[in-house]
C-alpha positions in Angstrom: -3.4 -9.9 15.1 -0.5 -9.9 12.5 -0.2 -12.8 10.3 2.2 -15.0 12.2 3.0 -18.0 9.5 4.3 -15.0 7.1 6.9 -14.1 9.4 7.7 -17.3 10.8 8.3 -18.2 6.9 10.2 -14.7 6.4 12.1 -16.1 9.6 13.6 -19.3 8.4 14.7 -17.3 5.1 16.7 -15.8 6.9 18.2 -17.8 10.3 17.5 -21.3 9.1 15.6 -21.9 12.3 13.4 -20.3 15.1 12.0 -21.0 18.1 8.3 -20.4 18.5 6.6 -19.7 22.2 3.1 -20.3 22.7 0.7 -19.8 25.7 -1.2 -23.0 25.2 -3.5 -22.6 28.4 -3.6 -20.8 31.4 -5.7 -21.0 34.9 -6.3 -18.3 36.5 -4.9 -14.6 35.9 -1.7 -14.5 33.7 -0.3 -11.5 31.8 -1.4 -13.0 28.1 -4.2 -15.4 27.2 -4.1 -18.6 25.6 -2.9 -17.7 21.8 -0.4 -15.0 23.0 3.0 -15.7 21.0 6.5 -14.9 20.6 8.9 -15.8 17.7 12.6 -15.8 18.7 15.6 -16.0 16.5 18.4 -17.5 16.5 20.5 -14.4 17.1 18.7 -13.6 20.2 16.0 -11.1 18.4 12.8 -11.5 19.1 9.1 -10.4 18.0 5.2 -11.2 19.9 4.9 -11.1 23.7 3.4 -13.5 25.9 3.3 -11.0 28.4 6.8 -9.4 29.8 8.0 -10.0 32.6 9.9 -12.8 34.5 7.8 -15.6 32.6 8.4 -13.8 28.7 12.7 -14.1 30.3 12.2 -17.3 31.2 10.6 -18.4 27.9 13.2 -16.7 26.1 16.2 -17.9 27.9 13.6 -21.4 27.1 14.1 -20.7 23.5 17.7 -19.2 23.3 18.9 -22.6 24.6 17.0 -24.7 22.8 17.9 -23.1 19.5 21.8 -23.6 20.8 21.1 -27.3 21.5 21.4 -29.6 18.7 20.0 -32.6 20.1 16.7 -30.2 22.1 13.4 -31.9 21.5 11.4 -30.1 18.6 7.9 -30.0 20.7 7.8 -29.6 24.3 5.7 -28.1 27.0 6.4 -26.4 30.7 4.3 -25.3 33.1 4.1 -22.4 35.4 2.7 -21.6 38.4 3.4 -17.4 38.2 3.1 -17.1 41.8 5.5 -19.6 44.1 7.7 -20.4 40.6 8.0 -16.4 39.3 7.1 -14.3 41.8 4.5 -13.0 39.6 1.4 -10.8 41.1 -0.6 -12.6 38.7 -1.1 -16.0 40.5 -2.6 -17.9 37.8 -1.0 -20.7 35.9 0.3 -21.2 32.5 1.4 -23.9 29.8 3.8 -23.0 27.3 4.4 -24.8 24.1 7.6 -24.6 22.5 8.3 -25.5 19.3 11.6 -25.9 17.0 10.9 -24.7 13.1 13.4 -25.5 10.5 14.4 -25.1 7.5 13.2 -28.8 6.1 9.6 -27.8 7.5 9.4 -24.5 5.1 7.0 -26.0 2.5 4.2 -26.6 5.7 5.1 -23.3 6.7 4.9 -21.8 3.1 1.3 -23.6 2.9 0.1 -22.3 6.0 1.5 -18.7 5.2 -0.3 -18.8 2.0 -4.0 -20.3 3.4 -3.3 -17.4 6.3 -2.9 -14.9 3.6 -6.8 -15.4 2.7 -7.9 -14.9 5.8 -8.5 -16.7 9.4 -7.6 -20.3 9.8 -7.3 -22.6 12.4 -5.1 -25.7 12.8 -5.1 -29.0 15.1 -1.7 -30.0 16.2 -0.1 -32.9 17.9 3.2 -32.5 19.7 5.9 -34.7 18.5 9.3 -34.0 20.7 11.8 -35.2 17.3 9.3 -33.3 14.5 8.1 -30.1 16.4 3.9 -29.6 16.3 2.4 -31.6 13.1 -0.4 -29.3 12.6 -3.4 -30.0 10.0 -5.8 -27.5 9.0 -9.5 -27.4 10.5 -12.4 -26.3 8.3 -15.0 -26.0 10.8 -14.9 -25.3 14.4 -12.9 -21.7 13.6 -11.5 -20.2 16.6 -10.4 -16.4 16.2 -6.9 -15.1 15.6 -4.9 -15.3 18.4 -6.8 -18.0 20.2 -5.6 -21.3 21.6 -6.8 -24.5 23.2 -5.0 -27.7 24.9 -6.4 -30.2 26.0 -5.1 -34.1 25.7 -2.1 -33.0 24.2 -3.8 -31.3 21.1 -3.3 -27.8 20.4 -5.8 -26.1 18.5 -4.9 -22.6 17.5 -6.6 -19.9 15.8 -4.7 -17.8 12.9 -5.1 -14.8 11.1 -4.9 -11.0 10.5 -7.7 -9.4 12.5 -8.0 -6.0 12.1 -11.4 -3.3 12.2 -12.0 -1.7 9.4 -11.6 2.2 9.9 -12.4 5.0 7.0 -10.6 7.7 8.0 -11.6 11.2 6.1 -8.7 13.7 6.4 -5.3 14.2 6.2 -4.3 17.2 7.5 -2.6 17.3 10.9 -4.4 15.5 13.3 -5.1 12.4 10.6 -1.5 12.2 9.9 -1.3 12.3 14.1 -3.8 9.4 14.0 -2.4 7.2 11.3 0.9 6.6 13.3 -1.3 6.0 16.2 -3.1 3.3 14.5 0.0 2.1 13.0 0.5 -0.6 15.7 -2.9 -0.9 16.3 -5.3 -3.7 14.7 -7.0 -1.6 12.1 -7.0 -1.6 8.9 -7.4 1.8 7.7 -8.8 3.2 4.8 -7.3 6.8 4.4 -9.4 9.5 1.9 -8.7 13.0 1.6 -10.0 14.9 -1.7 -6.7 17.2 -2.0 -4.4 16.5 -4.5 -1.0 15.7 -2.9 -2.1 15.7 0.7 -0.7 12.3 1.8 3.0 12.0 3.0 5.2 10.0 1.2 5.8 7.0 3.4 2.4 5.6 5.0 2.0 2.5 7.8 1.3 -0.9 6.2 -1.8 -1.0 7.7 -3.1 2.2 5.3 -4.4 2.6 1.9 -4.8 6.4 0.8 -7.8 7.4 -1.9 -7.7 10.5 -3.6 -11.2 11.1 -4.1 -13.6 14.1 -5.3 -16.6 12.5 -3.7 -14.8 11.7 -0.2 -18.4 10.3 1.2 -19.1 8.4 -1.8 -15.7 5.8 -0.9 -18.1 3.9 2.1 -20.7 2.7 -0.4 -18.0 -0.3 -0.7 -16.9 0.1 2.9 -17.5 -3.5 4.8 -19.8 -4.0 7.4 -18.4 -3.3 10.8 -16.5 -0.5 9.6 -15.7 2.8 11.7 -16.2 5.8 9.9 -13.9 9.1 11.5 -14.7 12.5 9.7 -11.6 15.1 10.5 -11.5 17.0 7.0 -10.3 20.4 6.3 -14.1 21.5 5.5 -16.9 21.1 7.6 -19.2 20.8 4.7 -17.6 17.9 3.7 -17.5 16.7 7.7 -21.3 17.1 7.6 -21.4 15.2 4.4 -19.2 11.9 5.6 -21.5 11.9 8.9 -24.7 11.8 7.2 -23.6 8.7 4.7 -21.8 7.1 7.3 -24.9 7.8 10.0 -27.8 6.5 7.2 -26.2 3.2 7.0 -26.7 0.9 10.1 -23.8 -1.1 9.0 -21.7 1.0 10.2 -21.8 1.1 14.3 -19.3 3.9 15.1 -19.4 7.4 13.0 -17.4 9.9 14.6 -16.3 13.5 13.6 -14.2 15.9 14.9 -14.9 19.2 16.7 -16.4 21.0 19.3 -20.1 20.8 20.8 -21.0 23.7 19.1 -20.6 21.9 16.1 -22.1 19.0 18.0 -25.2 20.8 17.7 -24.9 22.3 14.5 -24.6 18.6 13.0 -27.4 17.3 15.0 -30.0 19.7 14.1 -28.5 19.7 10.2 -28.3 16.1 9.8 -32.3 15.5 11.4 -32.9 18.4 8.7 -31.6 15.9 5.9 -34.0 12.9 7.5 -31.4 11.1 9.2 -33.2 8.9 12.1 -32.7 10.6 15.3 -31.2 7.5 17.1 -28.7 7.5 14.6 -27.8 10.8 14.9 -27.1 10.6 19.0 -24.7 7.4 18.1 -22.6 10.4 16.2 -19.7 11.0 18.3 -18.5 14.2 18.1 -16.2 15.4 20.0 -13.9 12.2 19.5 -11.2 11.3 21.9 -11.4 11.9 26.1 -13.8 14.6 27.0 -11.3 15.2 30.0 -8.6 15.9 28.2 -8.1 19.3 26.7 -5.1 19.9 24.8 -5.4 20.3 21.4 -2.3 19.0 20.6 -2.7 17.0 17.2 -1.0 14.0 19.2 -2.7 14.1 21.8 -6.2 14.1 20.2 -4.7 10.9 18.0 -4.0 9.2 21.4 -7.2 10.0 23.2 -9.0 9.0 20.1 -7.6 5.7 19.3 -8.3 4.6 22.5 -12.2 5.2 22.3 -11.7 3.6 19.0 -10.1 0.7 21.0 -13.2 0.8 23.8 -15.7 0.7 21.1 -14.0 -2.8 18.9 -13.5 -4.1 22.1 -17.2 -3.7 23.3 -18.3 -5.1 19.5 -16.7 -7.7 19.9 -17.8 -8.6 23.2 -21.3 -8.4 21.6 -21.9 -5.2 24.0 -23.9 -2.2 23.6 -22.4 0.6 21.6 -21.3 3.7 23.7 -23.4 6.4 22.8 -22.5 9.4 21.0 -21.1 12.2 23.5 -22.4 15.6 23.1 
């Protein structure tokens, strides 16, 4: 999730005025959940989704003309049934909220850009059709970024940045190949690579690089939760990320490139160095799709940030991790 008050505030700054698009609720199957946004400008620009599609044109032509109108109502909602009214496969219903932000409303917007900024929030917010949503932050009852709830005309909406953390050891090609995967992605990536001068110039937002001598020793102050993804130019020091990264239980997906020959060689290496045995099968290695071959630095980066995306998926869900692949 990207921090949404930040550019709503970046927004004004620059147009004055936006229009905001919220799924508020929905019933049934629908393209986005409840939470899924869009911010359009006032020069017909846009950024979010709720979905594509005939309903995402509808809401924007919504938005466009509301932004045109004077006199529009700051707060509104409108239904949609995305079968008979759309001609949407979906069927299900949805409720939009749509809300005028201007530039009188830029200190509440500031605020909330700012309490955003140190992490998740969520807010409670009445619709009022001449001030827009009047929203008040919640301390308790959290909903998670990019979550929503209406009911009785009260929107309750979860904000905030949430991203897995990923330690990513590497950056030769296929790391670089991987980092503008991710770039898009909801990660928030740690990159290390012991070589002096081995990072490009320019890296994603979403990336810090370390320069270390002691790659492995950077995920003693890793979080919990955080993926670990071994892909160096030395095996050695492949062997040496796994077995940190598979001796701490916090940290539920260790992965490292290569073949299963090195599969094996890992296995039988790290059980030498006393690493439990059910930690070692969790290692996955090879990453990406086992039925895809190419070698392509691309296409491993593509095959492997989707198991990446399988396995925060399935965390979150509170499922069982995948086991490691030999």
């Amino acid at each position: 999730m990207t921090a949404i008050w930040r550019q709503v505030l970046d927004g004004i700054d620059r147009h004055g005025r936006l229009a905001m698009v919220t799924i508020a609720a929905k019933r049934g199957s629908s393209p986005r959940d409840a939470g899924a946004r869009m911010i359009v400008f006032p020069d017909a620009t846009f950024t979010g989704t709720i979905g594509g599609g005939t309903l995402e044109w509808k809401a924007i032509a919504m938005a466009q003309s509301a932004l045109a109108n004077p006199n529009a109502a700051k707060a509104e909602t409108r239904g949609f049934a995305l079968g008979p009214e759309l001609g949407q496969c979906c069927g299900g219903n949805v409720e939009l909220v749509l809300e005028l932000i201007e530039r009188e409303r830029r200190d509440e917007v500031k605020a909330l850009a700012e309490k955003e900024a140190t992490g998740n929030l969520t807010t409670r917010g009445r619709l009022i059709s001449d001030r827009g949503v009047i929203r008040e932050i919640i301390e308790q009852d959290e909903l998670a970024p990019g979550a929503a709830a209406y009911t009785g005309g009260v929107l309750t909406e979860g904000f905030g940045d949430e991203r897995r953390p990923l330690y990513l050891f590497g950056a030769g090609h296929v790391g670089r190949a991987l980092i503008l995967a991710l770039a898009p992605l909801p990660f928030r990536v740690t990159w290390i690579d012991p070589r002096p001068d081995s990072f490009p110039a320019y890296v994603p937002a979403n990336v810090t690089t370390v320069q270390a001598d002691d790659p492995a020793a950077v995920l003693a102050a890793a979080p919990d939760g955080a993926f670990v993804l071994a892909m160096t130019h030395s095996h050695p020091l492949d062997l040496a990320v796994a077995a940190v990264g598979l001796a701490d239980p916090r940290f539920p997906y260790v992965g490292v490139i290569g073949s299963k020959t090195k599969r094996a060689r890992f296995t039988r290496q790290l059980a030498e160095a006393g690493i439990p045995r059910a930690r070692v099968d969790e290692m996955v290695c090879p990453i990406g799709a086992s039925a895809v071959h190419s070698k392509l630095p691309a296409v491993i980066a593509a095959t492997t940030v989707v198991e990446l995306l399988e396995r925060d998926e399935a965390l979150k869900a509170g499922e069982m991790p995948m086991a490691g692949r030999a």
